[in-house]
C-alpha positions in Angstrom: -7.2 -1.0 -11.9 -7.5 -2.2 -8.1 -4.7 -4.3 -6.9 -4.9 -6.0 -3.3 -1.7 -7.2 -1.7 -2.6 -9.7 1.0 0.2 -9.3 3.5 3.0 -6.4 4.2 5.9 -8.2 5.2 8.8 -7.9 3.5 8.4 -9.1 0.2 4.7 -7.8 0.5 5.9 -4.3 1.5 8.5 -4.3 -2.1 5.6 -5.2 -3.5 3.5 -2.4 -2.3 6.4 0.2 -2.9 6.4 -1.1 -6.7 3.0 -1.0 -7.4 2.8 2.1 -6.5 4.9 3.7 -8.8 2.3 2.0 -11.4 0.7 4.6 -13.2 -2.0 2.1 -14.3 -3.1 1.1 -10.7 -5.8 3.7 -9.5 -6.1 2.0 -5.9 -3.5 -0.2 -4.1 -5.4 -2.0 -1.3 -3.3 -3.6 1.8 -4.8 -6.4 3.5 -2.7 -6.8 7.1 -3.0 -8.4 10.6 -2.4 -5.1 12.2 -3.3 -1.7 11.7 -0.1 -0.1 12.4 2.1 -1.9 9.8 -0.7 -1.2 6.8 -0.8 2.3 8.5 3.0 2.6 8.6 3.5 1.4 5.3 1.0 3.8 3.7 2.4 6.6 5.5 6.2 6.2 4.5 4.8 5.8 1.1 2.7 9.1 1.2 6.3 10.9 2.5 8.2 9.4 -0.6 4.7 11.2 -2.9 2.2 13.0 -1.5 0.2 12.2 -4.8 -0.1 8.0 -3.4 -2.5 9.2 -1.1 -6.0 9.0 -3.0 -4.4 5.9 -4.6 -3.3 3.4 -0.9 -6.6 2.3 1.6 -6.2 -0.7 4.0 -7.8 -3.1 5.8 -7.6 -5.7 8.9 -8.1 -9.3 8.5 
């Protein structure tokens, strides 16, 4: 399953953290304003596990 999340603020970042941890979700997709807080957000993710890697992507709007 592909699951975007429009937004990283934070609510949008929770919800990011907790679909993560979905086993079902083969590729979280952030949708932000800004590169570095999708960036930043998927790299503190990766540092909690390694293994969310192949599963975050993001994009600018």
């Amino acid at each position: 399953m592909i699951v975007a999340v429009i937004g990283t603020g934070r609510v949008g970042e929770q919800v990011v953290h907790e679909l993560a941890k979905n086993a079902y979700i083969n590729e979280l997709l952030l949708i932000e304003r800004t590169r570095d807080r999708a960036e930043g957000i998927r790299k503190d993710l990766i540092d909690e596990d390694p293994g969310y890697e192949e599963k975050l992507s993001w994009t600018e709007t």
